[in-house]
N, C-alpha and C positions, 0 to 999 in steps of 0.2 A: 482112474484119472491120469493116472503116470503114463501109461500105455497110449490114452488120446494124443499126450504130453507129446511124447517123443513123436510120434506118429505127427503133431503142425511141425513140429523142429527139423522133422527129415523132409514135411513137404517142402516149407522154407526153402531147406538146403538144396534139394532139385531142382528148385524153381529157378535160385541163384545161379547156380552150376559151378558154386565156389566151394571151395576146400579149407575151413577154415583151420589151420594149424593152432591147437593151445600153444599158446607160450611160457616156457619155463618164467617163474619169477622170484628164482635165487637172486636176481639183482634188486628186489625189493625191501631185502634185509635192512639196504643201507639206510642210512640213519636221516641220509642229506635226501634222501626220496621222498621221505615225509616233511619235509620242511613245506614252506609255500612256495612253490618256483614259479617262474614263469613260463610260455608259452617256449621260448626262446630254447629254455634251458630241457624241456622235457623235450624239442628236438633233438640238443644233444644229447641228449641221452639214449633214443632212440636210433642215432648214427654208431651205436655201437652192439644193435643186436641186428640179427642175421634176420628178413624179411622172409616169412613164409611164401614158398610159392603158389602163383596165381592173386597174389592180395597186395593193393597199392601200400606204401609206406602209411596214407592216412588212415586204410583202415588197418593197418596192420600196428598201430600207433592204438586205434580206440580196442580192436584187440588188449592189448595190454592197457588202457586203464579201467578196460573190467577185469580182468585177473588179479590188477591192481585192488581194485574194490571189493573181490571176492577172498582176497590174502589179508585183506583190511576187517572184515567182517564176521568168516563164518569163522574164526579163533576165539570168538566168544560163547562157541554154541555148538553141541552136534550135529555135524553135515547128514542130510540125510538124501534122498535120490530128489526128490523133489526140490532141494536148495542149490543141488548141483545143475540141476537143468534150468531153472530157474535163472540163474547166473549166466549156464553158458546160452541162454533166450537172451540176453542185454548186449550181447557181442553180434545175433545176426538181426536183432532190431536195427542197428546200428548200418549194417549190413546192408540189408534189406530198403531201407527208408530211403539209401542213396540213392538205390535205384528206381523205386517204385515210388519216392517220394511219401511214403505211409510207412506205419507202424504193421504187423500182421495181424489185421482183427484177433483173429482165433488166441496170440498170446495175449492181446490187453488185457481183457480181466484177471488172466489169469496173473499177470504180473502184481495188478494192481491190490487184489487178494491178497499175493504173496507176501507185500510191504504193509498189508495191514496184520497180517496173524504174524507179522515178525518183529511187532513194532517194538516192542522190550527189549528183545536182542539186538536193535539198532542202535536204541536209543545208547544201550550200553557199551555197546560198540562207536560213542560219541557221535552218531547224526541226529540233529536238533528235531524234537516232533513235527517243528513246520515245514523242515523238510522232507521229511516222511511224505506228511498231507499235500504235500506240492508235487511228488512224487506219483502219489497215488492218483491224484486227479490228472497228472500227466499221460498216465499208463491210460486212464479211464477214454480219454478225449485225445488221444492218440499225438498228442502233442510231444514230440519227438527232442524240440528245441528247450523243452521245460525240462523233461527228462533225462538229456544229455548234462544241461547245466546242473543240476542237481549231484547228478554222480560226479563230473567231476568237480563240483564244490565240497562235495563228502571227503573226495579221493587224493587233490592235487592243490583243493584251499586255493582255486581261481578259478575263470569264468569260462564253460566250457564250448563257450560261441567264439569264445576268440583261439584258443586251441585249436579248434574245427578250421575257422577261419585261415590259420596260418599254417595248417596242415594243408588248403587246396581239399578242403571235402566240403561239396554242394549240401548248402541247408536246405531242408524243407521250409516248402513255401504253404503248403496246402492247409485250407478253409476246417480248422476245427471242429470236432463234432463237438454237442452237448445237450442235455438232458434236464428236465426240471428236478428228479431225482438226482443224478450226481451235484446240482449246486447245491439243492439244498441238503447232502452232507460231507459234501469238499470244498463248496467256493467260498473262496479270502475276501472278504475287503478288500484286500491291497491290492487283489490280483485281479484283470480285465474278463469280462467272458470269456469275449472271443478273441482274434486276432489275426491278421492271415495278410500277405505280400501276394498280391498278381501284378497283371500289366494289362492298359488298355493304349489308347492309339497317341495317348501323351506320354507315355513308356511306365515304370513304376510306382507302383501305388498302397498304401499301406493301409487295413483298415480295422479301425481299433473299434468295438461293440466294448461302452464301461459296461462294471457291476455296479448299477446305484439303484434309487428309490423308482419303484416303478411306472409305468405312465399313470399320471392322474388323468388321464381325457378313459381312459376305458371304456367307450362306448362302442369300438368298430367293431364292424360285422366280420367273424373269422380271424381274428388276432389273436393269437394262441402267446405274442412277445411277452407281455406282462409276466408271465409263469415260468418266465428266465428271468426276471427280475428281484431286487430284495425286498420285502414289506413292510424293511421302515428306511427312511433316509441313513446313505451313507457317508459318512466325516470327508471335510473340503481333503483333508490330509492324506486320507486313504484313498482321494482320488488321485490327488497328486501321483499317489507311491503307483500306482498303476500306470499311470502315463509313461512314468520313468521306469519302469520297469522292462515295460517294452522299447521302449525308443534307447536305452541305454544299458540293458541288460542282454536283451533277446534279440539284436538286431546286431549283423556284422557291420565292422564299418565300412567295406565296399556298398553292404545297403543304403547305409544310413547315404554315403556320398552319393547314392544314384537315386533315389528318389524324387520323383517328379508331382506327385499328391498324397496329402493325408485325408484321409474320411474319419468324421468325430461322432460316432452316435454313442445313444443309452438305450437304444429298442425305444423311446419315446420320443422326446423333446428334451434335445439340450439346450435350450435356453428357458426352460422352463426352470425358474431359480428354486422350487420347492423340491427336487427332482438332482439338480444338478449344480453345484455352486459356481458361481459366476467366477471366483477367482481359481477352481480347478480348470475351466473353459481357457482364461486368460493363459494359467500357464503350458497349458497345452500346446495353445498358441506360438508360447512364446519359445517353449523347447523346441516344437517341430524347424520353426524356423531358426532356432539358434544351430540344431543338428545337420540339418539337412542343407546343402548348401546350394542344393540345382531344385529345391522348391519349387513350384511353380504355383500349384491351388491348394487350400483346405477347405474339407467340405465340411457341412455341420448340418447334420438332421434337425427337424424341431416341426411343431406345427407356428401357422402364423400368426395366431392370435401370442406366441408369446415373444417374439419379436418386439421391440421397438428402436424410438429413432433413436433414441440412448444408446441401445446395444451398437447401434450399424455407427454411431458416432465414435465408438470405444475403438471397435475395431479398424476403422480409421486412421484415429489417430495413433493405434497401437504398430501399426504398419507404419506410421511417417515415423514414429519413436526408432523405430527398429529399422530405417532404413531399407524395407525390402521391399520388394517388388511382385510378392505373392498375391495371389487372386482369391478373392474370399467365395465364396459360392451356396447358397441356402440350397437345402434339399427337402420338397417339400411333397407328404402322402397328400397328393390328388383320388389316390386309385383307379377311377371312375367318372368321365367326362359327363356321363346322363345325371343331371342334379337331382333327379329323382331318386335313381338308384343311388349314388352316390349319400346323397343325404337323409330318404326316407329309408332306404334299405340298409345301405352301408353305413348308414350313421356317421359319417365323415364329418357332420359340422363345418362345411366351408361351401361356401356359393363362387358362382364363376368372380360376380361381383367381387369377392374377397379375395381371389387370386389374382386380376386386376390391381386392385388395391394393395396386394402384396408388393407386385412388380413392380408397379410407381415406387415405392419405399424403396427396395434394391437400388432401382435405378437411380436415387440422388447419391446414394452411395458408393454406383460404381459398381455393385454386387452382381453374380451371376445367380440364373436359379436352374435347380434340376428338381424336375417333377417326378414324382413317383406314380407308376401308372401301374395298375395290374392287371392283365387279361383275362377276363372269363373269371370274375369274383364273385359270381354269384350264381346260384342253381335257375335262377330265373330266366339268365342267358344262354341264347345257343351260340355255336362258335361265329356264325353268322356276323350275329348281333354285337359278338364283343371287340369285331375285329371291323366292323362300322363304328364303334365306342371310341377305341383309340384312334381312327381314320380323322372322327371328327375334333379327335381331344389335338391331335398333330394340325388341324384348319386352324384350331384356337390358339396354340399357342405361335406357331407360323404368323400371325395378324400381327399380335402383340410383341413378340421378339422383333419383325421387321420395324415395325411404329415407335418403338422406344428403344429400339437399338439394344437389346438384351440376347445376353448372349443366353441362350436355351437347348436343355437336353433335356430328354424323354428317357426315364429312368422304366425303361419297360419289364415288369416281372411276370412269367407265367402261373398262374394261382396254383395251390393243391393243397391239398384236404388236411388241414391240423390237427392233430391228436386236443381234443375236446373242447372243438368247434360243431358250430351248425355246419360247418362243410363237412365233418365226418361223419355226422347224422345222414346230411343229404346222400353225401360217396357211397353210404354204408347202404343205403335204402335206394341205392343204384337214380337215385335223381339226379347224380352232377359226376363229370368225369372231366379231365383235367385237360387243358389243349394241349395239342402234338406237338412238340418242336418243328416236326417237317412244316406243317403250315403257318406258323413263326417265321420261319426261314424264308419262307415264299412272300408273305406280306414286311417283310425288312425290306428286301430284294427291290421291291417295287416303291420303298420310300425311304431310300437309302437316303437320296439327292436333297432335302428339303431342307428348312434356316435352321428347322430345330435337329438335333442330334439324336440319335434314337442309339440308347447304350442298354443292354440285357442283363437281368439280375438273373440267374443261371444257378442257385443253389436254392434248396429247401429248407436250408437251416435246420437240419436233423427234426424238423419237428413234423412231416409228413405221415402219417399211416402207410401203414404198410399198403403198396398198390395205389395208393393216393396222391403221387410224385410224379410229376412231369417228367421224370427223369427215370425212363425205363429201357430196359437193354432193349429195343429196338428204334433207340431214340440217339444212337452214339454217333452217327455220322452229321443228323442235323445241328450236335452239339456241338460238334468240333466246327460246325461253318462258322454258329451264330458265334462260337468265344474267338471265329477267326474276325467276324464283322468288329466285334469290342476292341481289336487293334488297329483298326483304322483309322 
């Protein structure tokens, strides 16, 4: 195992082509190192050691507070080859994330492991269990920004987004992974699934997937969401702590100041009140726009039927309360323009009629809506067929955006095969393969121009099979078009 060990640690290190110098940390003794300081004060302190060469001062700064963390800890316990590399793995995580924006698969588990068979010796070494488990599912889901913060709240008893921040070192932005196995024995209440910062052609965008109770509609064909969810309701409170956790924890404040949309899902419907409390939505609301000062839209997933004129009247009024000028926006699973498929196959439960019917409701409101559309959802479609689906769903909604003056986007996602779904059946038994991005690329091309917007869902949300992913190494140049179209 040690031999593997060193062997990801030196690939790392060649990959990087950096030299990372350990740093002496005689100056750790002092007494005033352990106190709580600020961000301010660990740069001075930092203005008085000699910077390794090849290494900027910020990472040459997270250098030293894992040395930091490593002089803090293994004083309680015999170091042995595996604690040491262990340790010095959290200085080119660090390293490495900057640039590649990721953690390096090959240590994750191995880290996440680590801080589990260590957990006594942490604990005793004064890091709180929950942070332990925050840790571990950080390592797990490669979440870079939960892991940083953690060590240095162990380390320096402050937050280590804003250290990062004032040190001038780029955060990761990148789309989480996760697993129905790692939630069900790491995920918090308090703590959101998912989380992840991009940009589309209205500049940045944050989007938050909570951990609550999971869809009561569970009837769609191919939905693997539910089995990221929890299986009983989770407290208004501990949604709270989730909202604020990222909007005020995990987010720098050059972020927070440039943000331009928030997206609010549960993998179901958030306005289904059995699911999601109305007063966790409310304060959502009301942080993003209390934070966020160049707002422009928040989006909020849900199906239609739990909508009403109540909700759209709250949200109104909650906007003229608050004097802002943010755009509300529903986002709504169409899937599937053929009501057959859509509702005898897909089991969607909504007719075109009811999407109508939804718009009119928006529209006394002022509401924008984004459609959720999927391509090739079904084994029954050839590519043919799925790309005449959404040709005619883009006539449909083109009619009605122009006639009610709604502003409309087509949330187009390309399907693949869910770990235990009927598409992994179908994939497996070779009946359904997933569409190419190149011919994506070519039917965008030709319907760029139209009233509705056509924006691309580009990730599989870790729950693809293996080989069942629209996203395959000979698919990297039509991806980098389509994520160039989503900034337009």
């Amino acid at each position: 195992m040690n031999n593997s060990l060193n062997a990801s640690i030196q690939q790392v290190l060649d990959q990087l082509g950096i030299e990372l110098q350990i740093i002496s940390v005689n100056c750790l003794s002092h007494k005033e190192f352990w106190a709580p300081i600020d961000a301010k004060a660990l740069q001075s302190l930092m203005a008085h050691r000699e910077a390794p060469k090849r290494v900027s001062s910020a990472e040459t700064f997270l250098a030293l507070c894992f040395d930091a963390f490593e002089t803090k800890i293994i004083k309680h316990w015999d170091v042995d080859e595996l604690d040491s590399i262990i340790l010095y793995a959290f200085k080119l995580i660090i390293l490495e994330s900057q640039i590649a924006n990721k953690m390096p698969i090959s240590l994750s588990p191995i880290i996440a492991q680590w801080f589990s068979h260590k957990r006594d010796h942490l604990v005793t070494a004064g890091l709180k269990p929950k942070m332990i488990d925050a840790a571990i599912a950080a390592a797990l889901t490669y979440n870079i920004r939960e892991l940083v913060d953690v060590v240095c709240q162990a380390v320096f008893f402050t937050s280590g987004i804003n250290i990062l921040e004032n040190l001038n070192l780029t955060l990761p932005k990148r789309y989480l992974e996760t697993r129905p196995d790692i939630i069900k024995d790491h995920q918090e209440d308090s703590r959101p699934l998912q989380y992840w910062l991009e940009s589309d052609g209205s500049g940045p965008l944050l989007f938050i997937v909570y951990y609550s109770g999971r869809c009561t509609y569970l009837k769609c064909f191919g939905c693997a969401l539910p089995s990221l969810s929890s299986v009983k309701a989770i407290a208004p409170n501990r949604l709270f702590e989730q909202t604020d956790h990222v909007l005020e924890r995990l987010l720098s404040q050059q972020e927070r100041e440039s943000l331009k949309s928030v997206f609010l899902s549960n993998n179901g419907s958030i306005f289904d009140k059995t699911t999601f409390s109305p007063t966790a939505l409310h304060h959502a609301i009301v942080r993003s726009i209390a934070l966020f000062p160049k707002l422009e839209k928040i989006v909020m997933e849900t199906r239609a039927e739990f909508v009403t004129a109540e909700d759209l009247a709250h949200l109104k009024q909650l906007k003229k309360d608050m004097n802002s000028k943010v755009r509300f926006e529903m986002a709504l699973g169409v899937e599937v323009f053929n009501e057959r498929i859509r509702n005898k196959v897909a089991k969607k439960g909504l007719s075109n009629k009811g999407i109508e019917r939804f718009i009119a409701l928006l529209g006394q409101y002022d509401i924008d809506l984004r459609c959720y559309f999927m391509l090739k959802p079904h084994p029954s479609m050839s590519d043919m067929a799925a790309y005449q689906d959404v040709r005619e769903g883009l006539d449909f909604l083109d009619d009605i955006g122009v006639s009610t003056n709604t502003r409309i986007t087509m949330h187009l996602n390309p399907t693949y095969a869910a770990i235990g779904t009927d598409l992994e059946a179908a994939f497996l038994a070779n009946e359904y393969r997933p569409p190419q991005l190149s011919d994506l690329e070519t039917f965008v091309e030709k319907n760029k121009n139209r009233h509705t917007r056509i924006h691309l869902g580009l990730n599989d949300e870790g729950l693809a099979i293996e080989g069942g992913s629209f996203l395959r190494e000979d698919s990297s140049s039509a991806l980098s078009e389509l994520r160039r179209h989503n900034m337009i």
